[in-house]
Structure formats: C-alpha cells, structure tokens
N, C-alpha and C positions, 0 to 999 in steps of 0.2 A: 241627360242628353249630352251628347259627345255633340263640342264648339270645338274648333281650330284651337284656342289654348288652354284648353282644360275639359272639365263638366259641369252642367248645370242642372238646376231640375226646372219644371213646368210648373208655371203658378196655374196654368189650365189648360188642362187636358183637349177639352172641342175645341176652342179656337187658338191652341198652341202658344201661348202667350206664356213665355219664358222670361225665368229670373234673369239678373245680370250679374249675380255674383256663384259661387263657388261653393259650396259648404263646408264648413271647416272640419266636419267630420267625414268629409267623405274619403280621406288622404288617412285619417289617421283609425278608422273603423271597417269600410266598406271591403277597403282593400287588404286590412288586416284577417277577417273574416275569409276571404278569396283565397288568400295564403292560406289561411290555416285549413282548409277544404284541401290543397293539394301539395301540403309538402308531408313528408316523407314519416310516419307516425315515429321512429326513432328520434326527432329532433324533438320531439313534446309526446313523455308517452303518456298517455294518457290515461296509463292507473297508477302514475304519480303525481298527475297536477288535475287543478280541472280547472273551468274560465268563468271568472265573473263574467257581468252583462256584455264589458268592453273587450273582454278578450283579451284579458290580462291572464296571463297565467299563476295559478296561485299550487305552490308545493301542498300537499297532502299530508297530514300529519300523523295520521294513522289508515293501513290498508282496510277497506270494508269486506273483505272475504270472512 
C-alpha cells in the first residue's frame, strides 16, 4: 500500500489493518522485477544471461541451440 513516505503491506485484508514498517525487499526485488519487464532487451539480452530467483543476472556459459 502506497503511505506518504514509502510502502507497506496489510497484515489484513477485511479490516485493513496495516503493517508499520517497509519491507526490505521491496526496494531491492519488487522494483527490480518492474525494471527488468520494461527496459530495453539490449541492456540484458537474454540469450546470454538468465536470472536466478532474485534477479540477478547470471552470464551463460554455453548457448543451448
């Protein structure tokens, strides 16, 4: 949920009773994910790398064709 100084998430959904802190992954995962949906396939191409879970990018060591 979008707060004045950040995001949060909802510890419950029906009566909207929200956390009070941040999650630390949401800065370093959520938005990384975002990115990688809309930049440009030459800056990561992607039959040379591919992504662990985090979205790391990892070089290819051999082409699978």
């Amino acid at each position: 949920c979008r707060v004045p100084n950040g995001y949060i998430g909802l510890k419950n959904i029906i009566t909207g009773f929200r956390n009070t802190t941040q999650q630390s992954y949401y800065m370093s995962e959520t938005l990384k994910y975002l990115y990688l949906l809309f930049v440009d396939s030459s800056v990561i191409p992607l039959d040379k790398y591919v992504f662990n879970t985090e979205a790391h990018p990892i070089k290819k060591k051999y082409n699978s064709n």
